[in-house]
C-alpha positions in Angstrom: -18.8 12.2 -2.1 -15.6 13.2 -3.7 -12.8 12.0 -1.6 -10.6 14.4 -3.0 -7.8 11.7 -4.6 -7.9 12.9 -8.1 -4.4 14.6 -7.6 -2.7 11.2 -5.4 -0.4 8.5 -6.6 -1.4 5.0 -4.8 0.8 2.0 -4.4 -1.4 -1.7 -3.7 0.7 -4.9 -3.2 -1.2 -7.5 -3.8 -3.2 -6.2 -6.3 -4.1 -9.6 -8.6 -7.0 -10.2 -6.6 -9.5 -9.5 -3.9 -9.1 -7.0 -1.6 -6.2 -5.1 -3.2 -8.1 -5.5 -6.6 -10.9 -4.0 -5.2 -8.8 -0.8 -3.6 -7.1 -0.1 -6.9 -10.8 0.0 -9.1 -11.9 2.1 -6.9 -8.8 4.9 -6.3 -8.7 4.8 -10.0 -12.8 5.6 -10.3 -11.5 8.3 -8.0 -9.5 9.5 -9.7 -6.2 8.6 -8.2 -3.0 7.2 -10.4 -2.7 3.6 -9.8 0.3 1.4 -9.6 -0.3 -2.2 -8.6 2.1 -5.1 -8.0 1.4 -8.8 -7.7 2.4 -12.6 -8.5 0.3 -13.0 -11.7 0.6 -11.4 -14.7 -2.2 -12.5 -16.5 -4.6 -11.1 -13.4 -2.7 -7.4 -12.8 -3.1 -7.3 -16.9 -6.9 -8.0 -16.5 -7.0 -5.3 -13.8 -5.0 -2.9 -16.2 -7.4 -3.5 -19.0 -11.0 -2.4 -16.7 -9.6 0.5 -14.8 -7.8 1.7 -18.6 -11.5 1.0 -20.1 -13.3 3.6 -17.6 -11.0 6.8 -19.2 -9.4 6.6 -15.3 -5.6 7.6 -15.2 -3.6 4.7 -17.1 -2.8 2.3 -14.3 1.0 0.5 -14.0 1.5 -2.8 -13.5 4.5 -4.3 -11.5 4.9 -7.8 -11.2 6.8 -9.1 -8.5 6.8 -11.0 -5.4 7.3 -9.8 -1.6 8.6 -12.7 0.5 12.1 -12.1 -0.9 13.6 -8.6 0.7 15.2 -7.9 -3.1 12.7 -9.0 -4.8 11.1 -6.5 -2.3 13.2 -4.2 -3.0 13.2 -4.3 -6.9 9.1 -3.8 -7.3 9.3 -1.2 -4.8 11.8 0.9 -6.9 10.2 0.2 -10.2 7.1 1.6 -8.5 8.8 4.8 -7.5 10.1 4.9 -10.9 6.3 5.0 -12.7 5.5 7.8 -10.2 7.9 9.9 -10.6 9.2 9.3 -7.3 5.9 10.4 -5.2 3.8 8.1 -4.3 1.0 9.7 -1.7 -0.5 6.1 -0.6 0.9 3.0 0.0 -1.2 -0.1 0.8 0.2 -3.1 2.0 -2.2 -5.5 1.4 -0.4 -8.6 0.3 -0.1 -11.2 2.7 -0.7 -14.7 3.3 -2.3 -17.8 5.5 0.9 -20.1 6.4 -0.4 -23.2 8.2 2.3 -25.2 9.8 2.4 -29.3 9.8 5.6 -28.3 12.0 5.6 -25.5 14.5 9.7 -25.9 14.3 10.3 -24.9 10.9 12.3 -22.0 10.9 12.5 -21.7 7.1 8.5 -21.9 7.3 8.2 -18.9 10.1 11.2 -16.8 8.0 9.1 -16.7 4.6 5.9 -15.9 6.8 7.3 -13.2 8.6 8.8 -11.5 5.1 5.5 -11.4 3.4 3.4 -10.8 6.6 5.4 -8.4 8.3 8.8 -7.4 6.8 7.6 -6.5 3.2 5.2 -3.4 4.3 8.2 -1.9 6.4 10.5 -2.3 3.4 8.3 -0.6 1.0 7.6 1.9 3.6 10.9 2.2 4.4 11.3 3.7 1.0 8.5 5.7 0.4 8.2 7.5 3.2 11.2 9.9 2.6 9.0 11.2 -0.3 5.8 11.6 2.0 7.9 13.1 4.8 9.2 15.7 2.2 6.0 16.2 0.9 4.0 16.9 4.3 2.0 14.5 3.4 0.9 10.6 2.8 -1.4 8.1 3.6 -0.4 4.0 4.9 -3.0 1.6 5.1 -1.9 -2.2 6.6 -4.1 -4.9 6.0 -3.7 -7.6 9.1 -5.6 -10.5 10.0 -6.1 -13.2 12.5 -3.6 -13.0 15.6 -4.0 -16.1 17.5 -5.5 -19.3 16.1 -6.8 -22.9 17.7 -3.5 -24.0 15.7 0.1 -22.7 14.6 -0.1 -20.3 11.8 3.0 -18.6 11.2 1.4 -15.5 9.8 -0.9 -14.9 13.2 2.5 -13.7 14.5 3.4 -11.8 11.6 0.1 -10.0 11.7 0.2 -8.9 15.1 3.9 -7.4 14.8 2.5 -5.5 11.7 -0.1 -4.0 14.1 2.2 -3.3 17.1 5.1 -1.5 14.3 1.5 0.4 12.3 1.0 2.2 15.8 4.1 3.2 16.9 4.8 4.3 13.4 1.7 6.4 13.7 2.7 8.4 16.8 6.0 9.2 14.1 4.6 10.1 11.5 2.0 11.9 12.3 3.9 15.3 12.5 4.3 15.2 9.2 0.8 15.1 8.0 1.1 11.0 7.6 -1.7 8.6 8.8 -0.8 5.3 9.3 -3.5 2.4 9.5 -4.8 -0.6 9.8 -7.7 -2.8 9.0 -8.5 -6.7 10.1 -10.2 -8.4 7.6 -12.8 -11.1 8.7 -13.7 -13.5 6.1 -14.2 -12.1 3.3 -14.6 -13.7 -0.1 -11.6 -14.4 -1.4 -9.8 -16.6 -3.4 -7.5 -17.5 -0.7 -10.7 -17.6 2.1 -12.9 -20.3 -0.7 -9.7 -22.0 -1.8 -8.2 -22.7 1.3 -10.4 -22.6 4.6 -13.9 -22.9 3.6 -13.5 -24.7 0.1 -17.4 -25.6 0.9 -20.6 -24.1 1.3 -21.1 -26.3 4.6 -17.9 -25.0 5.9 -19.1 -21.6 5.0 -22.2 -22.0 6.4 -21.1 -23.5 9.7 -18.7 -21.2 10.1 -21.1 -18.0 9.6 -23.7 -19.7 11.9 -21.5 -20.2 14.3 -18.8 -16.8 14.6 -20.4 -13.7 12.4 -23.7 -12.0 13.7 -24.4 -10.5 9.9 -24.8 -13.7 8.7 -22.6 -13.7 5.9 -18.8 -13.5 4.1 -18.2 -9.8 3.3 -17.0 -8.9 -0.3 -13.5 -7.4 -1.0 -15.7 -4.2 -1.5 -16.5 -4.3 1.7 -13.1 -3.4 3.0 -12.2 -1.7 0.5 -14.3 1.1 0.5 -12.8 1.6 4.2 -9.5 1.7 2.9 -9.7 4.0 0.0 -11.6 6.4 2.3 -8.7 6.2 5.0 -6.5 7.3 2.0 -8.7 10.1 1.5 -7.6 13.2 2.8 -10.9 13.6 4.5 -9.3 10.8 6.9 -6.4 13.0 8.0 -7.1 12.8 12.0 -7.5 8.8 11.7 -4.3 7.4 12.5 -3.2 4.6 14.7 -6.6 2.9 14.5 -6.6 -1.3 14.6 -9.8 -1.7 12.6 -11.9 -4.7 11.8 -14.1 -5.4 9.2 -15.9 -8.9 9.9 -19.6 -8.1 10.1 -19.2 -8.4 14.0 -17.6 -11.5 13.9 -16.9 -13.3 17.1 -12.3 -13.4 17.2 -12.0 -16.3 20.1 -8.2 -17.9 20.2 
């Protein structure tokens, strides 16, 4: 199916691996200009070289990090800058588990909330003139977990990034802008095998005991439902919370 993106300009934060890898290999077998941003330089450089090696459009790389608002700020202009000032889709993907030893630490909840939450409305903040002007864009927020058995200072993050994607919908959406989101479940991930299930057994248990399917999804996975919301096929899907977790069972 051609999803019509040979003529669109997409923005991915945190594009060094998994999911936002994922988005930006396939936009660019789309078709689609690609301009990625993320911590590692070696990893976006990696990602440069395959999508270059397929004859796609010649993919920018940005690297940068979100939870500073000027930091923010600089890798969202030097993105603008390689487009030519019109970027057509932006997704926020980067984000981040923040476990909490102490539920107190304000300096802990601050740094969650910037990368979690604050980061996609400051880069939206600045692309969306362009899309507004144009008649046309496509947002696509990735959340994630919103309540946990303990303190996780990006569960809160997550669900303010849902509540702001809706209402931001109803805004935009007289201008020809979607706005998204999609709720990962666990995929496989660096962050998922590194961090919360660093063994098969804890895999395993997990899967037995919370997803139906019966297995981790692959970045792939949710990124297929992503690129296609920032199709223009998708243009009277806005506002939608969705989850991709193989059915997986979300209890608090």
């Amino acid at each position: 199916m051609d999803l019509l993106l040979s003529d669109k300009t997409a923005f991915i934060s945190g594009a060094s691996a998994g999911i936002g890898r994922s988005a930006a290999l396939l936009l660019a077998k789309e078709g689609s200009k690609v301009i990625v941003t993320g911590r590692r330089a070696d990893a976006l450089e990696a990602l440069v070289d395959e999508i270059a090696a397929t004859g796609a459009p010649e993919p920018v790389a940005i690297v940068g990090d979100l939870d500073d608002e000027d930091a923010c700020a600089s890798v969202t202009s030097k993105a603008l800058e390689a487009a030519g000032g019109k970027i057509d889709i932006l997704l926020n993907n980067a984000g981040a588990s923040a476990p909490m030893s102490d539920p107190w630490d304000e300096a802990h909840w601050i740094r969650a909330h910037q990368l979690n939450f604050a980061a996609a409305r400051q880069v939206s903040a600045a692309i969306v003139p362009g899309m507004k002007e144009r008649s046309w864009g496509r947002i696509v927020n990735v959340t994630g977990a919103m309540v946990g058995p303990s303190m996780n200072a990006a569960a809160p993050a997550k669900a303010a990034l849902q509540s702001w994607s809706r209402t931001l919908s109803i805004e935009l959406a007289p201008f020809g802008i979607t706005v998204n989101t999609i709720a990962p479940g666990r995929i496989n991930t660096e962050q998922i095998r590194n961090k919360l299930h660093p063994s098969d057994e804890s895999r395993q248990a997990f899967i037995d005991r919370f997803i139906p399917a019966g297995y981790f999804g692959e970045p792939e996975d949710l990124a297929i439902l992503m690129v296609f919301l920032a199709s223009p096929l998708a243009r009277y899907i806005s506002g939608a919370a969705i989850p991709v977790d193989g059915a997986m069972l979300r209890i608090g």
